[in-house]
ChimeraX commands (.cxc) that place a marker at each C-alpha (Angstrom):
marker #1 position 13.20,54.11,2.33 radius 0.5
marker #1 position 15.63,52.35,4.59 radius 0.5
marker #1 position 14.07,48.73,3.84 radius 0.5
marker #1 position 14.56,49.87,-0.29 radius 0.5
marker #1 position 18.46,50.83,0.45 radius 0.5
marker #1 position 18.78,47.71,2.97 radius 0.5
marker #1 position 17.57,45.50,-0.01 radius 0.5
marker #1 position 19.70,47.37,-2.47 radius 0.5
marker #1 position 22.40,46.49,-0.67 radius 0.5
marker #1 position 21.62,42.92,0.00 radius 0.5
marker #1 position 21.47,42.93,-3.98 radius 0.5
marker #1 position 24.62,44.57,-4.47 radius 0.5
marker #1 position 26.41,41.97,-1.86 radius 0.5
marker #1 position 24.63,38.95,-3.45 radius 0.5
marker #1 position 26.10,40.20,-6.99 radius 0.5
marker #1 position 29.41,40.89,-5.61 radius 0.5
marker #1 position 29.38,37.32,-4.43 radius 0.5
marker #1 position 27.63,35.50,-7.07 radius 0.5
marker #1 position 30.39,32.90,-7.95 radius 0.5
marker #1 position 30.42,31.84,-4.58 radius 0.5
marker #1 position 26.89,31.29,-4.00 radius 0.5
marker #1 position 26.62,29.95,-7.48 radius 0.5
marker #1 position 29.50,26.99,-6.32 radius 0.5
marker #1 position 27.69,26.05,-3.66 radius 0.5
marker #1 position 24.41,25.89,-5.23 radius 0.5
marker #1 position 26.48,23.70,-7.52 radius 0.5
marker #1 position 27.62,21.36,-4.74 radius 0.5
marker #1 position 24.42,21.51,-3.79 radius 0.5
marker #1 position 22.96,19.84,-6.89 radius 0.5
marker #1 position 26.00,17.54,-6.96 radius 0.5
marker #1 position 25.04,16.43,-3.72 radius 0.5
marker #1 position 20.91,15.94,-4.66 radius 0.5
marker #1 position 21.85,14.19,-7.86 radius 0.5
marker #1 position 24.13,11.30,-5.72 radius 0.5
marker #1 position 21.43,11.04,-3.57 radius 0.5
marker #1 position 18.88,10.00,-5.56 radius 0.5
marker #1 position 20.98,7.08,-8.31 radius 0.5
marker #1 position 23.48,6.08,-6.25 radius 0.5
marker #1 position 22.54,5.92,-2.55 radius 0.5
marker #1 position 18.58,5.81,-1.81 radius 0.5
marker #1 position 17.50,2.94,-2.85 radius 0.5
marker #1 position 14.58,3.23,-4.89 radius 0.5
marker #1 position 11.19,1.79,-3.70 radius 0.5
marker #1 position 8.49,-0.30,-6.07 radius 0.5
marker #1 position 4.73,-0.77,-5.22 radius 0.5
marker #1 position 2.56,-3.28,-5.97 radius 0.5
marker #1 position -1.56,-2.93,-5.84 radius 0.5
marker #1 position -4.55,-5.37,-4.84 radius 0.5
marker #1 position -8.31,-4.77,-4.12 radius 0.5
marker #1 position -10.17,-6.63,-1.86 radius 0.5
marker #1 position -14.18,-6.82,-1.59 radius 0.5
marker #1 position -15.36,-7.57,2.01 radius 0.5
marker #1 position -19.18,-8.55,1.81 radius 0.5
marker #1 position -20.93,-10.38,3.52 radius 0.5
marker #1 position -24.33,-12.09,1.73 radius 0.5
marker #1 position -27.17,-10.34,2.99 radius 0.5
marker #1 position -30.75,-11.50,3.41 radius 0.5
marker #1 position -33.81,-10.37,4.88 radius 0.5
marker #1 position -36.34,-7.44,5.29 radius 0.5
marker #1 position -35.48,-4.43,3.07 radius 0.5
marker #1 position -34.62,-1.94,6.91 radius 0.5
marker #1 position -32.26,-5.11,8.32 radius 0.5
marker #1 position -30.42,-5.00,4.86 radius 0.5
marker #1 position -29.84,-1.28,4.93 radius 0.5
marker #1 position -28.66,-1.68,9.01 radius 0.5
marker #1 position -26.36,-4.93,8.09 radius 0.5
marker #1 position -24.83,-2.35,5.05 radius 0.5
marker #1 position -23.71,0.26,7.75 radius 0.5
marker #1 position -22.70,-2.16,9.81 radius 0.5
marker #1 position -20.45,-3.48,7.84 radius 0.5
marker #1 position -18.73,-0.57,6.36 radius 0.5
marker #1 position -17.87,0.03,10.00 radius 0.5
marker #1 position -16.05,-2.78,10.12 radius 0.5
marker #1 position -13.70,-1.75,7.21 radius 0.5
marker #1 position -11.41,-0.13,9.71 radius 0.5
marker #1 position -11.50,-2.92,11.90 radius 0.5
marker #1 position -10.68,-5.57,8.48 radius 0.5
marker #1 position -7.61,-2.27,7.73 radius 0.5
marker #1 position -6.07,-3.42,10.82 radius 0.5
marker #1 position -6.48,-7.14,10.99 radius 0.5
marker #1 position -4.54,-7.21,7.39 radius 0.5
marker #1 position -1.60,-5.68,8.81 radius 0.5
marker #1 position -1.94,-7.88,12.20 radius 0.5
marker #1 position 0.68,-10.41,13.35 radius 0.5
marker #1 position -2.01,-13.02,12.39 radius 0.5
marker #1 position -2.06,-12.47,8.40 radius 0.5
marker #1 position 1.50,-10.98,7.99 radius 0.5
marker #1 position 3.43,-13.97,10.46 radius 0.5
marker #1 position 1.35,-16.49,7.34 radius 0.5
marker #1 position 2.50,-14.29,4.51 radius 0.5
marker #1 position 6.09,-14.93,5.84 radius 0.5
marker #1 position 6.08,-18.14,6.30 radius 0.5
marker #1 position 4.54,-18.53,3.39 radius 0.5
marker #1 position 6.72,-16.51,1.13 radius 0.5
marker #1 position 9.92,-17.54,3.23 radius 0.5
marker #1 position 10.65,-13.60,3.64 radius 0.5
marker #1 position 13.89,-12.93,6.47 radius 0.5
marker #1 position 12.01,-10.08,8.04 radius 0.5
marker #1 position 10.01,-9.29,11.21 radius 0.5
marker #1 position 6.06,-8.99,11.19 radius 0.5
marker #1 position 7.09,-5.32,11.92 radius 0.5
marker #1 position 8.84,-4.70,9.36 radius 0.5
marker #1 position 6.42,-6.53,6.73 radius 0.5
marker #1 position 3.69,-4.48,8.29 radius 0.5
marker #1 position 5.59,-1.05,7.77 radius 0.5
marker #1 position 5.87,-1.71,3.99 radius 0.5
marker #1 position 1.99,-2.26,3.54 radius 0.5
marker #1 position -0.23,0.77,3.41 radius 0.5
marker #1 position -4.67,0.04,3.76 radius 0.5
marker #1 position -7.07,2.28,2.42 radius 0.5
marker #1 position -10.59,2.57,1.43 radius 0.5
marker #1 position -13.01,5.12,-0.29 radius 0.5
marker #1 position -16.05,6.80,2.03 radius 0.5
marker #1 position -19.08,4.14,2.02 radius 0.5
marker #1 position -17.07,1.46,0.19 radius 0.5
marker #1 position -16.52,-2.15,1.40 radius 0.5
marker #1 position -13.55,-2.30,-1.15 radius 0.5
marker #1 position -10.43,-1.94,0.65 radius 0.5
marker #1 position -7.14,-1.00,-0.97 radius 0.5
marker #1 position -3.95,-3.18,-0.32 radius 0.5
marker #1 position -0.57,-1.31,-1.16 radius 0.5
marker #1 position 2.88,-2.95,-0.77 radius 0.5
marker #1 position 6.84,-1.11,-1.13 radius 0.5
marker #1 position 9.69,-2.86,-1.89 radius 0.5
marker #1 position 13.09,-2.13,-3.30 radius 0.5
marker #1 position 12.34,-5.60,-5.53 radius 0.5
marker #1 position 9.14,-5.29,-7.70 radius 0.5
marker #1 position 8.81,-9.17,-8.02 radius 0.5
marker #1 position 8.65,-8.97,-4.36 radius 0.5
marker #1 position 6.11,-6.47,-3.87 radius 0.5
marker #1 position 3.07,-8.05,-6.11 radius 0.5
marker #1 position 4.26,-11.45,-4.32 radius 0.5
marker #1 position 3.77,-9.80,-1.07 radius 0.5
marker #1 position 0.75,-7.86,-1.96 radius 0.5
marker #1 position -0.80,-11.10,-3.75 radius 0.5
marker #1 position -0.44,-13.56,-0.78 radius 0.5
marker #1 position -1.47,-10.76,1.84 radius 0.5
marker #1 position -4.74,-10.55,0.32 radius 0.5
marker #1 position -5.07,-14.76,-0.34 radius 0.5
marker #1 position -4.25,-15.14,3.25 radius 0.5
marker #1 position -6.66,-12.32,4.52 radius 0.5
marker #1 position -9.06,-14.22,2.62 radius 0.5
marker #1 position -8.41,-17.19,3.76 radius 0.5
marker #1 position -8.74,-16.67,7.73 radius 0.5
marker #1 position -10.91,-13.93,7.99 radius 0.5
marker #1 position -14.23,-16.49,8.18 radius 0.5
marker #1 position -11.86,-17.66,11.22 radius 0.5
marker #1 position -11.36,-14.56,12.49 radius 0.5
marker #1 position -14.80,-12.49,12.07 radius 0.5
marker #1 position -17.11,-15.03,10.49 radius 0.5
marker #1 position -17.36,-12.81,7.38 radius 0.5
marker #1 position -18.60,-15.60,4.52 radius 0.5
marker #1 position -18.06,-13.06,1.60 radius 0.5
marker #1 position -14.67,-12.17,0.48 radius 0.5
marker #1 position -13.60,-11.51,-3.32 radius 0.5
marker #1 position -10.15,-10.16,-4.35 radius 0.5
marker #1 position -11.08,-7.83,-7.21 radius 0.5
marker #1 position -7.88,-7.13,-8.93 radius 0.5
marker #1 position -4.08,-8.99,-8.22 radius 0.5
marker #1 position -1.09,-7.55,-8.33 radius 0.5
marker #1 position 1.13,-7.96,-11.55 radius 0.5
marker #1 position 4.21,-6.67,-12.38 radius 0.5
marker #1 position 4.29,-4.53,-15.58 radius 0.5
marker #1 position 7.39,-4.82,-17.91 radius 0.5
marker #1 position 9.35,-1.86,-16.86 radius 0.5
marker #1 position 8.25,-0.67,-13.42 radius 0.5
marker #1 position 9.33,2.29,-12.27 radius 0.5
marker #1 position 9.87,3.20,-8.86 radius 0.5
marker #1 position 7.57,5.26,-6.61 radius 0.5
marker #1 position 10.43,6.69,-4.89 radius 0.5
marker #1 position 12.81,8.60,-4.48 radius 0.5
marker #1 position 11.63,11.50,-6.28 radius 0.5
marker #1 position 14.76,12.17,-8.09 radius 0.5
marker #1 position 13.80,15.86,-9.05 radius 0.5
marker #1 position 12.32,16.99,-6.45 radius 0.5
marker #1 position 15.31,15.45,-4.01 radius 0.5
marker #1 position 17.46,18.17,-6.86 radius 0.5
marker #1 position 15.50,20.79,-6.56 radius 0.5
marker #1 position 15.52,20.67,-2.44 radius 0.5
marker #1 position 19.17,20.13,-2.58 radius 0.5
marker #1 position 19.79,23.61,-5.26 radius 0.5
marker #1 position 17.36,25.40,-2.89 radius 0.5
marker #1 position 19.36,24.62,-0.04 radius 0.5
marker #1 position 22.44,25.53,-1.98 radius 0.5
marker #1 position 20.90,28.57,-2.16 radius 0.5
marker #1 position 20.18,29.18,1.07 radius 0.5
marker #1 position 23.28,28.20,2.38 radius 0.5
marker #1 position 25.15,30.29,0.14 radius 0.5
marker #1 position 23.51,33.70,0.62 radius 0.5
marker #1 position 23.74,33.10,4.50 radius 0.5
marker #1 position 27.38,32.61,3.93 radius 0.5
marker #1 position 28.05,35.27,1.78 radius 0.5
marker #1 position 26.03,37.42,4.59 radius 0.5
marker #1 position 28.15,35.95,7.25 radius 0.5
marker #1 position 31.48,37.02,5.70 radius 0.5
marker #1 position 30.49,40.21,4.69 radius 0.5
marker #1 position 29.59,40.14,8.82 radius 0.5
marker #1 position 33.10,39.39,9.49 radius 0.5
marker #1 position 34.85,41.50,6.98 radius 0.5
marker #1 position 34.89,45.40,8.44 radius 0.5
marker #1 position 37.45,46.49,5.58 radius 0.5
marker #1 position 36.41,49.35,3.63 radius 0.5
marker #1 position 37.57,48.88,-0.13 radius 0.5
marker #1 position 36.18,51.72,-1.99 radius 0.5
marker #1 position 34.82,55.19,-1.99 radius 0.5
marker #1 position 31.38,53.91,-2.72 radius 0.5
marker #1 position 31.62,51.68,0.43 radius 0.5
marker #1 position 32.32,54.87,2.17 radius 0.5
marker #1 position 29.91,56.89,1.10 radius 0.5
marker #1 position 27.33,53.68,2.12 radius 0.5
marker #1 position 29.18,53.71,5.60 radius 0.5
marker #1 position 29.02,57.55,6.57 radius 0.5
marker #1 position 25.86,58.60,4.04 radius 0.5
marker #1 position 27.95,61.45,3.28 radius 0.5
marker #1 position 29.42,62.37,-0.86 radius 0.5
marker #1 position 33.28,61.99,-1.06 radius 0.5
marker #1 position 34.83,65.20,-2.06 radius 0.5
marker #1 position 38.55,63.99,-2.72 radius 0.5
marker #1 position 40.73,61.34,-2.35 radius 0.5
marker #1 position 44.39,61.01,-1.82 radius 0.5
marker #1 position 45.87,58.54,-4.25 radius 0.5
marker #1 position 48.60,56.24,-3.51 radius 0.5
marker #1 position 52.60,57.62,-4.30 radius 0.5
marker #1 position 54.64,54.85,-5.65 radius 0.5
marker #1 position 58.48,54.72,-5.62 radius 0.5
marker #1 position 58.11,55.33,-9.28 radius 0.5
marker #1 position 55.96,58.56,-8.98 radius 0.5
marker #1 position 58.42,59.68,-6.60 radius 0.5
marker #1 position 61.37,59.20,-9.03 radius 0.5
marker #1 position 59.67,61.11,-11.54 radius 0.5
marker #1 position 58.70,64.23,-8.99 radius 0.5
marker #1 position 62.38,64.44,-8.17 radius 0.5
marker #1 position 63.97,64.38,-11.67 radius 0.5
marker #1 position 61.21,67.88,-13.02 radius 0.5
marker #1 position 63.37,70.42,-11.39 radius 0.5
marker #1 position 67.02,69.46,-13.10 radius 0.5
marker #1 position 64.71,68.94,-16.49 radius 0.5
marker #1 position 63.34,72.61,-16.03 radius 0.5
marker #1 position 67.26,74.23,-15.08 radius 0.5
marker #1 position 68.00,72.13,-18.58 radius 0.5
marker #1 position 65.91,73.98,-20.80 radius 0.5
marker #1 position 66.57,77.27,-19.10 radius 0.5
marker link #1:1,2 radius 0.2
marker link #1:2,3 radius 0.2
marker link #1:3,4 radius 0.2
marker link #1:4,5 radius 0.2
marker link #1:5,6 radius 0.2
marker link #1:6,7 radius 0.2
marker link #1:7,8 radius 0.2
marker link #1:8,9 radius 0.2
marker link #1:9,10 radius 0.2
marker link #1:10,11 radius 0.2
marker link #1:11,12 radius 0.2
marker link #1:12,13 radius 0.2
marker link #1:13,14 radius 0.2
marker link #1:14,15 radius 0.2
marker link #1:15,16 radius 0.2
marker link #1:16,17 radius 0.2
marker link #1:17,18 radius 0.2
marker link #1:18,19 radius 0.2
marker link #1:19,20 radius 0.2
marker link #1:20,21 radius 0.2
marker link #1:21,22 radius 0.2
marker link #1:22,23 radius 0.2
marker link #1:23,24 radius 0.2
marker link #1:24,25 radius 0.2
marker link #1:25,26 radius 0.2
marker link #1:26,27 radius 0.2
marker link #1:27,28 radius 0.2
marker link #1:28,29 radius 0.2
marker link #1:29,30 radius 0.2
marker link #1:30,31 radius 0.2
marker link #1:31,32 radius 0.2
marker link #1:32,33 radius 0.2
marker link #1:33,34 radius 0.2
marker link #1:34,35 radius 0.2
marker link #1:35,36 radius 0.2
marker link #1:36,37 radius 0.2
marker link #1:37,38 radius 0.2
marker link #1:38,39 radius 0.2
marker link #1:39,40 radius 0.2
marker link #1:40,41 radius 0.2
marker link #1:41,42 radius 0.2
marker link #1:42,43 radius 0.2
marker link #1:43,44 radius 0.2
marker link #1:44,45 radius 0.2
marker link #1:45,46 radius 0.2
marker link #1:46,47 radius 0.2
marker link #1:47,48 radius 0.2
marker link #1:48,49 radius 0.2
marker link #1:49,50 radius 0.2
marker link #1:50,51 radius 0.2
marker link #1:51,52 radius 0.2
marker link #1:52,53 radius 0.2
marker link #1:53,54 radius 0.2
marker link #1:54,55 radius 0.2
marker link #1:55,56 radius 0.2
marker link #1:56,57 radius 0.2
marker link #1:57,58 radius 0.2
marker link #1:58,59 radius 0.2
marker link #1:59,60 radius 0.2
marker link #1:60,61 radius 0.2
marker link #1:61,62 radius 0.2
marker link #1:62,63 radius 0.2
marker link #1:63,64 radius 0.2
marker link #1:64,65 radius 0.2
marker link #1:65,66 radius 0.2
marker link #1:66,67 radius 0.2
marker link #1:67,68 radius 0.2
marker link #1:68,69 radius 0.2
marker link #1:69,70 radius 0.2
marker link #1:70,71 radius 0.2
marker link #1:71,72 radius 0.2
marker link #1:72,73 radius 0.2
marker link #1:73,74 radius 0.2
marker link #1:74,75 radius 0.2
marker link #1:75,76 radius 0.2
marker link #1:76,77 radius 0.2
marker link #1:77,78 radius 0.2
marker link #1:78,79 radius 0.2
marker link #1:79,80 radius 0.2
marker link #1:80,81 radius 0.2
marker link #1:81,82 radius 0.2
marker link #1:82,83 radius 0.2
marker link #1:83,84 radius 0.2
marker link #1:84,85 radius 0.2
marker link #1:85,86 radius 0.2
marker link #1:86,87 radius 0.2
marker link #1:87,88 radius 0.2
marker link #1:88,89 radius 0.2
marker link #1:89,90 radius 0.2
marker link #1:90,91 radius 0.2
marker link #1:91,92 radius 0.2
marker link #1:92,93 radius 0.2
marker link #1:93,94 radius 0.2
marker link #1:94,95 radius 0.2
marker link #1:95,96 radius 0.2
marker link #1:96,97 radius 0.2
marker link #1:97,98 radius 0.2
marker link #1:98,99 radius 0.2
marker link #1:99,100 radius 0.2
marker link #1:100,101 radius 0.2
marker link #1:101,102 radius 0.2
marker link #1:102,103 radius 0.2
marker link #1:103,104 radius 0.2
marker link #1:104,105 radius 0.2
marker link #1:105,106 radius 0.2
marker link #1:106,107 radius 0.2
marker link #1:107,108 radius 0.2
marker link #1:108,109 radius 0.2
marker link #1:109,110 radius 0.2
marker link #1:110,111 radius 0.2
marker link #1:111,112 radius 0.2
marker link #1:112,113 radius 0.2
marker link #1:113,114 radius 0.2
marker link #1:114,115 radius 0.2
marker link #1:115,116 radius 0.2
marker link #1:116,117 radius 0.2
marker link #1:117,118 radius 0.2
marker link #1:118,119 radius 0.2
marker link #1:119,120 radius 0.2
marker link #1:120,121 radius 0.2
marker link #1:121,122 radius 0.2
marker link #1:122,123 radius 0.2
marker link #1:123,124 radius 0.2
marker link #1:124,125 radius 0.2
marker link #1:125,126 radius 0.2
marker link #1:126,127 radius 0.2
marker link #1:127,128 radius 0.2
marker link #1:128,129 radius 0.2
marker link #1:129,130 radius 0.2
marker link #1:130,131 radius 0.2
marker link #1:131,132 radius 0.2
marker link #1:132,133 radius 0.2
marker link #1:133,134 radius 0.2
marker link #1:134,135 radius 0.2
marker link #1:135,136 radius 0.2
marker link #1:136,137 radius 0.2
marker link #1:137,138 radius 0.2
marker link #1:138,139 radius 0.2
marker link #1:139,140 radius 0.2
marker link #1:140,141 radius 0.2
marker link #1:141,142 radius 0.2
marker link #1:142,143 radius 0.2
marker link #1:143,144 radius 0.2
marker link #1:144,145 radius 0.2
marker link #1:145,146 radius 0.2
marker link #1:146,147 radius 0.2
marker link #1:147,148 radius 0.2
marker link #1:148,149 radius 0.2
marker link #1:149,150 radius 0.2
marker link #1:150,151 radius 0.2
marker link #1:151,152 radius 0.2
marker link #1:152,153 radius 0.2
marker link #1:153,154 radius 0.2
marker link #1:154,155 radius 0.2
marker link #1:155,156 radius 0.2
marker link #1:156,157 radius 0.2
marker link #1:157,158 radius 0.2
marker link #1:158,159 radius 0.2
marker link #1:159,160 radius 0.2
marker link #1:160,161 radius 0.2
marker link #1:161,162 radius 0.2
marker link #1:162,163 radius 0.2
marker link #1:163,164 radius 0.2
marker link #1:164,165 radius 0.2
marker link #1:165,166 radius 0.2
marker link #1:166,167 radius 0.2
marker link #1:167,168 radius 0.2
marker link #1:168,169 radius 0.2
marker link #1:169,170 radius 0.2
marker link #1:170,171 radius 0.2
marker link #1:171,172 radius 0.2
marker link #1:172,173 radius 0.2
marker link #1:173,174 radius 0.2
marker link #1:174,175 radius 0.2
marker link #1:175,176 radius 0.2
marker link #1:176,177 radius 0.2
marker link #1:177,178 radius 0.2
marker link #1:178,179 radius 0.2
marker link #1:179,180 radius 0.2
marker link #1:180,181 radius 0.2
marker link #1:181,182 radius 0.2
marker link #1:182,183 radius 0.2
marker link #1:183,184 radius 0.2
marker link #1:184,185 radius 0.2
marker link #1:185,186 radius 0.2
marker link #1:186,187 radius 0.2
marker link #1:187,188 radius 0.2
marker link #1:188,189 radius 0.2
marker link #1:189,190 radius 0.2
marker link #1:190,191 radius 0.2
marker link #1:191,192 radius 0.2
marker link #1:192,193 radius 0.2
marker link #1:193,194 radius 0.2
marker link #1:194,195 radius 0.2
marker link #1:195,196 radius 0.2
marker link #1:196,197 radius 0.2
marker link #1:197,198 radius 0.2
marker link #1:198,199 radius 0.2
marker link #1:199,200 radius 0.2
marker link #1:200,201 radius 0.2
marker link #1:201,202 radius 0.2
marker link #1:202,203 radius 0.2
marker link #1:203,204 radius 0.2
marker link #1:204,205 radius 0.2
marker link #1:205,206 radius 0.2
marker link #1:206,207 radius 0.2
marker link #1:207,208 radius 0.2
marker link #1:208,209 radius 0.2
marker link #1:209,210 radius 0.2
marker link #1:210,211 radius 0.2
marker link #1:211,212 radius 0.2
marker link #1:212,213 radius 0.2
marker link #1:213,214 radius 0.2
marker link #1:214,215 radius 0.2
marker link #1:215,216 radius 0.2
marker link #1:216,217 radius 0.2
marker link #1:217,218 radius 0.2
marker link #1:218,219 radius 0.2
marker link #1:219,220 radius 0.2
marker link #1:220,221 radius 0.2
marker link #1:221,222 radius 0.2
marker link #1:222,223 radius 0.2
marker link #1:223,224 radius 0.2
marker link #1:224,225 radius 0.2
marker link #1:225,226 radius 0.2
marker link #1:226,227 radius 0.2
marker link #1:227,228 radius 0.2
marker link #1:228,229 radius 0.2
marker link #1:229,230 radius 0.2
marker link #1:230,231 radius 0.2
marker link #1:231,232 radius 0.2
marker link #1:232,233 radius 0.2
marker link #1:233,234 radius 0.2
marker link #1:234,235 radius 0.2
marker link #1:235,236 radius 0.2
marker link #1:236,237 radius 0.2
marker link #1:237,238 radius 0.2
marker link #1:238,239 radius 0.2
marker link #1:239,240 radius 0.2
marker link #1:240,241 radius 0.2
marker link #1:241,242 radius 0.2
view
């Protein structure tokens, strides 16, 4: 019973409120939508595949060992991509004013369970950048990993190419909104809570009632200078008419 008149009253406080938490839910959404098309900077991605095989020959029980062998060396290839030794080529190559750090924090590896075919993701705020980036990662990869692990076998299965709009990955401008309204919301009904805190004035007899959980049985209404003209004229009215 006490949780159903707490929540009553949260209810009745949010309504009494509403314009305020409504304003900042406002701001709120003000503040998502300049977020996300005019200050983050939106982010492109450009895709490659890359086949790691090496040719395989021999007895039907060494092929099947030299299969898992290799697809436990997919990690290790996942981490030589993004090594100083392939991404200090790419920039040099591509003439890009960035740190192997940084060029390594913009590409993402992956591969599917059991597959030698590894997954080469790039980000950029340019697009034309991007499918340059992820297209000269995987030519160099392919170029020095016989150096590097005396694999003989390396196909790129699919370049990068940049379609005629692109849109960007990120930000995600409506979700960014929606975060910033919920927060507006949040924000809001804490405030309103807070002042209601604050403010101990008692405006009404319903608020009384609410305080003391007793019924009011009268009140005393406020005299004016007017009603007190008025009291003081009845009597000479009333000797009048007599």
């Amino acid at each position: 019973m006490g949780e159903t008149i707490n929540l009553k009253l949260l209810l009745k406080i949010i309504k009494k409120r509403l314009f305020l938490i409504s304003s900042v839910m406002i701001f709120g959404a003000g503040v998502g939508f300049i977020l996300s098309f005019y200050i983050l900077q939106p982010v492109y991605h450009a895709e490659t595949q890359i086949l790691v095989n090496q040719k395989i020959s021999g007895q039907d029980g060494y092929v099947w060992s030299q299969w898992e062998t290799e697809l436990q060396l997919i990690d290790t290839y996942n981490v030589i991509i993004k090594s100083p030794a392939i991404i200090d080529k790419v920039i040099s190559e591509l003439d890009l004013n960035i740190t192997s750090k940084e060029l390594s924090e913009q590409i993402s590896v992956t591969n599917e369970d059991n597959s030698k075919v590894v997954n080469l993701i790039v980000e950029d705020p340019a697009p034309e950048l991007a499918v340059h980036i992820a297209n000269t990662v995987a030519s160099v990869f392919k170029n020095e990993i016989p150096n590097l692990m005396s694999v003989d076998n390396i196909n790129i299965l699919s370049e990068a190419t940049l379609s005629e709009n692109p849109s960007p990955i990120k930000p995600n401008k409506i979700l960014i909104i929606a975060i910033a309204i919920t927060m507006g919301l949040i924000i809001g009904v804490g405030l309103v809570l807070t002042l209601e805190l604050i403010d101990t004035r008692v405006r009404s007899e319903q608020e009384v009632e609410d305080l003391l959980g007793l019924p009011i049985i009268g009140t005393i209404r406020t005299v004016t200078e007017k009603d007190f003209n008025i009291t003081s004229t009845l009597p000479s009215r009333k000797r009048r008419e007599k």
